[in-house]
C-alpha positions in Angstrom: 58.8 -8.7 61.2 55.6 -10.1 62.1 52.2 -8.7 62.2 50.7 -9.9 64.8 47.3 -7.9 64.3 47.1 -9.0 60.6 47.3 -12.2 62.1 44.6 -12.1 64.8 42.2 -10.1 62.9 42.5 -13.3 60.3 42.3 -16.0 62.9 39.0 -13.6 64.1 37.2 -13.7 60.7 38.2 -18.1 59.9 36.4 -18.7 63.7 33.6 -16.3 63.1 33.0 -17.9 59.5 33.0 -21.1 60.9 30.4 -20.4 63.8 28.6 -18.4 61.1 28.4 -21.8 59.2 27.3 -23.6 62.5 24.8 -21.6 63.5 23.5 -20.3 60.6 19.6 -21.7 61.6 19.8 -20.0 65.3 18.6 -16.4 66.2 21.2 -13.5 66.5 22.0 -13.5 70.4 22.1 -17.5 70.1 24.3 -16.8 67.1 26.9 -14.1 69.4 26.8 -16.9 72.1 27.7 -19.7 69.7 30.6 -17.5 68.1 31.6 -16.2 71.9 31.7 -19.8 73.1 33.7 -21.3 69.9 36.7 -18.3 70.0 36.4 -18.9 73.8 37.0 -22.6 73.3 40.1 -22.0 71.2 41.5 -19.4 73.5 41.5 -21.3 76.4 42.3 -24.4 74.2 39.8 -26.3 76.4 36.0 -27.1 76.1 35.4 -27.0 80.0 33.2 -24.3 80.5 35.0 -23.0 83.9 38.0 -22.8 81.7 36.1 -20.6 78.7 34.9 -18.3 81.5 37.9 -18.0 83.3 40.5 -15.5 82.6 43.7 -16.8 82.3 45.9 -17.2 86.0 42.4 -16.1 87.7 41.4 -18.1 90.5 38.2 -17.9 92.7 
């Protein structure tokens, strides 16, 4: 059987160590927006920012 919150807890900490490592100059909001904006990137699997925003199947 799988664990799926093993799994998403580790895809959490990779993403968040990589926009660590990206942002590692910027001040600690900038730092929460870059990390916000990276997983919400990869979740959407899109770097349009109506698409990041967006829940998924919600339309205006």
């Amino acid at each position: 059987m799988v664990n799926f919150t093993s799994n998403t807890y580790q895809m959490k900490r990779e993403i968040l160590s990589f926009s660590n490592k990206i942002s590692k100059h910027l001040s600690k909001p900038d730092k929460k927006f870059s990390a916000d904006m990276t997983y919400g990137m990869l979740a959407a699997g899109s770097c349009l920012l109506t698409d990041v925003v967006e829940p998924d199947g919600y339309k205006f």
